[in-house]
C-alpha positions in Angstrom: 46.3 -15.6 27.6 44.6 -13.2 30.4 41.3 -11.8 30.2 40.8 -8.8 27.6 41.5 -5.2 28.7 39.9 -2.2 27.2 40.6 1.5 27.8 38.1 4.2 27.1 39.0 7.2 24.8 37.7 10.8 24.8 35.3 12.9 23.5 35.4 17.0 23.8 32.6 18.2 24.3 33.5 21.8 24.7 37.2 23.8 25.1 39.3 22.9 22.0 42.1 25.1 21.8 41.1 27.7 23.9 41.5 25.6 27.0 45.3 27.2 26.1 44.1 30.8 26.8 42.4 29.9 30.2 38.8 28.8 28.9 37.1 25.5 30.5 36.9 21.9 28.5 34.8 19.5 29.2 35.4 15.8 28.2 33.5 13.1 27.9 34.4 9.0 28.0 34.3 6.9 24.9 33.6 3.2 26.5 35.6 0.9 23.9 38.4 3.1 22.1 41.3 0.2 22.6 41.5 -3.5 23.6 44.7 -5.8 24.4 45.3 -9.2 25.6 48.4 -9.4 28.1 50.9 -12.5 27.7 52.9 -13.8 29.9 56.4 -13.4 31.4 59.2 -12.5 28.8 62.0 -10.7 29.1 63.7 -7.3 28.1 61.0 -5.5 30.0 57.6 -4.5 28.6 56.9 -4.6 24.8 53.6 -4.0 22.5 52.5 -6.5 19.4 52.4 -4.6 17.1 55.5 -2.4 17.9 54.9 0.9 16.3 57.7 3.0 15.3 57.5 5.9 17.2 60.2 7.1 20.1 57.7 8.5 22.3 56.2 5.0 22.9 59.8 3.6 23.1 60.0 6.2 25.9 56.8 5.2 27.5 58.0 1.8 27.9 61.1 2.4 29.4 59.6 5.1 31.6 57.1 2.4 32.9 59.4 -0.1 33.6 61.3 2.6 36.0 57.9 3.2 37.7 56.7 -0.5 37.8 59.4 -2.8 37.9 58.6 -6.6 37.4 58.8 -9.1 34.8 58.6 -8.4 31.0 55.7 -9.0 29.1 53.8 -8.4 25.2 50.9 -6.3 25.5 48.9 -7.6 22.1 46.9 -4.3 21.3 44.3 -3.1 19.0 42.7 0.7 18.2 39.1 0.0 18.3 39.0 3.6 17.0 41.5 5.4 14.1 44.4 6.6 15.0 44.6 10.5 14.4 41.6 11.3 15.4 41.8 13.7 18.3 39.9 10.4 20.7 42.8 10.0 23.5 44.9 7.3 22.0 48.0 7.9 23.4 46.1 8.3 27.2 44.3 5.1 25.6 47.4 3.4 25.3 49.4 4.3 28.2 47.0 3.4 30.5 46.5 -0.1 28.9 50.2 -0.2 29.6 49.9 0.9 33.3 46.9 -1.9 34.0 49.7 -4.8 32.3 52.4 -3.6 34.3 50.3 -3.3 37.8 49.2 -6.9 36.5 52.5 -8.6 36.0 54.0 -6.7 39.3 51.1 -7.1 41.8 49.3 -10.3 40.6 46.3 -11.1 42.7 46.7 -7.3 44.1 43.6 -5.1 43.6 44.9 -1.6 41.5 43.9 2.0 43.8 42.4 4.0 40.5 44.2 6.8 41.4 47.1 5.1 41.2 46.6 3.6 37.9 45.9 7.6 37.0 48.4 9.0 38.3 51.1 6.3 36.7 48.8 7.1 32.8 49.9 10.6 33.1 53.1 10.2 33.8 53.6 8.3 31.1 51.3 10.9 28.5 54.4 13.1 29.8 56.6 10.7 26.8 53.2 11.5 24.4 52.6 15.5 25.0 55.4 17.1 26.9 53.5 18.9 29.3 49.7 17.1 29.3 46.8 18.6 31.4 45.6 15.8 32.7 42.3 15.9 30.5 42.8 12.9 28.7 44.2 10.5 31.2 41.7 11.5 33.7 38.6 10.6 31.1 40.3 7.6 30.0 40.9 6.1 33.4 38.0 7.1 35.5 35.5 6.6 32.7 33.7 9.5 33.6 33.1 13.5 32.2 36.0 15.4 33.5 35.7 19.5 33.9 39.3 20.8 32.8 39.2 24.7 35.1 42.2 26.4 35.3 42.2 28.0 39.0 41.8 31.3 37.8 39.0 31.0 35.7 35.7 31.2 37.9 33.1 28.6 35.8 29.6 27.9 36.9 29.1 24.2 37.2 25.8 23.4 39.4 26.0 19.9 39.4 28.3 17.3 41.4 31.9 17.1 41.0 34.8 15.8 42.8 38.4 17.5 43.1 41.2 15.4 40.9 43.8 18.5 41.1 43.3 22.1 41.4 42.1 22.8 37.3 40.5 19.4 37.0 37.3 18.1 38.2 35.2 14.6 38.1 31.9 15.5 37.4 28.2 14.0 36.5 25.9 15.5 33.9 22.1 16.0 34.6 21.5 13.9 32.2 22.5 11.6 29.7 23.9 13.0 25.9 22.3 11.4 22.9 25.5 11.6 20.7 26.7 10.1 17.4 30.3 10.2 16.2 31.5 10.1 13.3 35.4 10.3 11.3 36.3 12.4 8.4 38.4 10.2 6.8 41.3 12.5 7.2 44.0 12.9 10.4 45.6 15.9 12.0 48.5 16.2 14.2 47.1 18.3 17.5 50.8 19.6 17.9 50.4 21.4 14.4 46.8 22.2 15.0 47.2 24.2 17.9 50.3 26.2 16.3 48.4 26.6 13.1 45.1 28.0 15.2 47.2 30.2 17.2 49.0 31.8 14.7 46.0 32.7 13.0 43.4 35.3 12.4 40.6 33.7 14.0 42.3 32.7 16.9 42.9 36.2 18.6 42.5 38.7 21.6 38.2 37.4 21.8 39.0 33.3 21.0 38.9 32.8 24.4 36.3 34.7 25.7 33.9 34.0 23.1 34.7 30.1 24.0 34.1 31.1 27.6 30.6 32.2 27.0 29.8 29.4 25.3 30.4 27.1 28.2 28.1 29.0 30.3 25.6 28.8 27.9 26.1 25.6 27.9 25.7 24.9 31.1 22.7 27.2 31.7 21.0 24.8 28.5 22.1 21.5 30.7 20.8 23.3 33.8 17.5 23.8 32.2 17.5 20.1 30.6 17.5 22.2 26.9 19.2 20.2 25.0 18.0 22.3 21.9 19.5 24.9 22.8 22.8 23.0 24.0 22.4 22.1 20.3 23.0 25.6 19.5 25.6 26.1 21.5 27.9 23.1 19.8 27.0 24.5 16.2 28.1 28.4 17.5 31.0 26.7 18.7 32.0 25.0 15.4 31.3 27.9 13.3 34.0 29.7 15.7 36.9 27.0 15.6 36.3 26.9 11.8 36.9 30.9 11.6 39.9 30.0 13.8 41.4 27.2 11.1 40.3 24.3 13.4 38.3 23.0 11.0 38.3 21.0 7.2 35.6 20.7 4.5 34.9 17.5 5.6 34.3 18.6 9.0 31.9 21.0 8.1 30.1 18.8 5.9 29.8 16.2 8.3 28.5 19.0 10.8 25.9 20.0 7.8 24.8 16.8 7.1 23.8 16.4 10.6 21.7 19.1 10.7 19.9 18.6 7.8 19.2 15.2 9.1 17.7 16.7 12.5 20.6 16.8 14.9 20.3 19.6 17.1 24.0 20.8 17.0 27.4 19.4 16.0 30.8 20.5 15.9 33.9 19.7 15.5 35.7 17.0 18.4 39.4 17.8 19.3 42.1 19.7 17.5 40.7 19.4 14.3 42.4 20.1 10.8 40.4 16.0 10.4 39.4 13.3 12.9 36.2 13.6 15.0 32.6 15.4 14.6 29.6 14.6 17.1 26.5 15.5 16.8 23.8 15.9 19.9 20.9 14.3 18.9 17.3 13.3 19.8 16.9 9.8 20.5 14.7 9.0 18.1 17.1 11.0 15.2 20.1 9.1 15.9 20.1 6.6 13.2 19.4 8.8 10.9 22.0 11.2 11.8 24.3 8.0 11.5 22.5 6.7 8.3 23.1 10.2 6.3 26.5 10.1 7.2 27.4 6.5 5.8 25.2 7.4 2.8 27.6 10.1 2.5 30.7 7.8 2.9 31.8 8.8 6.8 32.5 6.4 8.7 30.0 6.1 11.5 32.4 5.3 14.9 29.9 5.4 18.1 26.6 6.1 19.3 25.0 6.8 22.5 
C-alpha cells in the first residue's frame, strides 16, 4: 500500500449564490476534508473502494482514464468530513483521483500543480456541468482563492496571483480564527440555488447588497478589524436566510455562536443544511465549539 493522500475541502467565506449574479466569493482551504490509500495495478481502469452509486463519478472515472491513460488501480477513500455539506467533496474527490492516476502513469515523476488543477476541473465538469473553478482551485492549491468575474471591479489590496481571468490565488493579512460546525441536515446546491433564485429574497438588490458586503469586508481585513469582519458575516447570513438559503438549524447554530462570544457567523455554501462558521477570538474558540456540542452539532474543524 502507498503513502496516504489527503485533499483539502472548502470553506466560503463570502459569495454564496450571488457569485451567479456577478458578485465576488472568496474561499478558503479546509486542510483534511478526504484521505485514500492507492493500491496497486488492477485492471478495467481506475475504480474507488467504496464504489458509490452515482453516474457522475462513473463518468469521472472514465473521463480520467481518457486524460491519463495507464494501468488500473483501487483508490481506497474516506470523507474526513460529511457528505452534503457544501465543503468541496466532489473537487475533494476528483482531485484525489487525479494525484492516483498521475501516480500510476508517471511513477517517480514529480506532478506540475497546475497540471494536477487543471486535470480536477475537468473532471468537476462530470460533478457540476459547468464549475467555476472555485472549488478545484482551493482544494488543489491549498490556498484562499478570490472568485472575480472580469466585469466586476473588486478592491482586493493584498497579494494575489492570476489562475484565469475571474479567479485569483490570494493571501489574507492575517490569519482567520474559525470554527465549523454541521447542522446535522444536507442540501443539494443544485436545488439550493434554483430554490434561492426563484424566491423573494433573492431579487433585483441580492447581488448588490452581497457586493457591499465584500468590500466591507475587505476594508475590516484591511484595517485588521476582525470585529467588524464579524459583522459583516452575521449581515450576510441574515441576507441569505431572507433569500431561503438558510434552515433553523443554521440559524441556531449562528445564534449560538454569538451568544457564546463569536464575532460573526453565517451560513457556509448553498445552504438549505450543511456548514456554519463562526469568526472567532482565539481565546473564544472552544467555547464557541463547546456550546455547540452541548447543543448536539457536531463540531467539524477549528483554526
Amino acid at each position: 500500500m502507498s503513502a496516504p493522500l489527503t485533499a483539502n475541502g472548502k470553506i466560503i467565506l463570502l459569495g454564496e449564490h450571488a457569485v451567479l449574479d456577478g458578485a465576488p466569493a472568496l474561499a478558503l482551504p479546509l486542510p483534511g476534508a478526504m484521505r485514500a490509500h492507492l493500491h496497486g495495478s488492477a485492471a478495467g481502469g481506475p475504480s474507488l473502494s467504496p464504489m458509490p452509486d452515482d453516474p457522475r463519478i462513473r463518468e469521472a472515472l472514465a473521463l480520467l482514464a481518457r486524460l491519463l491513460p495507464g494501468p488500473g488501480f483501487e483508490l481506497a477513500w474516506e470523507a474526513v468530513l460529511p457528505p452534503g455539506a457544501g465543503l468541496g467533496a466532489s473537487a475533494s474527490l476528483s482531485f484525489l483521483l487525479v494525484r492516483a492516476a498521475w501516480q500510476v502513469a508517471h511513477p517517480g515523476l514529480e506532478a506540475d500543480p497546475g497540471e494536477l488543477a487543471a486535470l480536477t476541473h475537468r473532471l468537476e465538469h462530470c460533478f457540476h456541468g459547468t464549475p467555476s473553478g472555485i472549488d478545484d482551485a482551493v482544494v488543489c492549491l491549498g490556498t484562499p482563492v478570490l472568485l472575480q468575474r472580469p466585469a466586476v471591479k473588486v478592491r482586493w489590496p493584498f497579494p494575489g496571483i492570476e489562475l484565469a481571468p475571474h479567479l485569483w490565488q490570494v493571501t489574507l493579512p492575517a490569519p482567520l480564527h474559525l470554527v465549523l460546525a454541521h447542522s446535522g441536515e444536507a442540501a443539494s446546491t443544485r436545488e439550493m440555488i434554483a430554490r434561492v433564485r426563484a424566491g423573494a429574497g433573492a431579487g433585483a438588490g441580492f447581488a448588490d447588497d452581497l457586493r457591499a458586503a465584500f468590500d466591507a469586508a475587505v476594508d475590516a481585513l484591511e484595517a485588521g478589524d476582525d470585529e467588524a469582519l464579524g459583522r459583516v458575516l452575521t449581515r450576510v447570513h441574515a441576507r441569505l436566510a431572507r433569500a431561503g438559503a438558510s434552515t433553523l438549524r443554521l440559524d441556531r447554530l449562528v445564534d449560538l455562536a454569538l451568544q457564546a462570544g463569536a464575532f460573526g457567523a453565517k451560513l457556509t455554501g448553498s445552504g438549505g443544511g450543511g456548514c456554519a462558521l463562526a469568526l472567532c477570538p482565539q481565546t473564544r474558540l472552544e467555547s464557541v465549539a463547546e456550546t455547540w456540542r452541548s447543543a448536539g452539532f457536531n463540531v467539524l474543524i477549528r483554526s
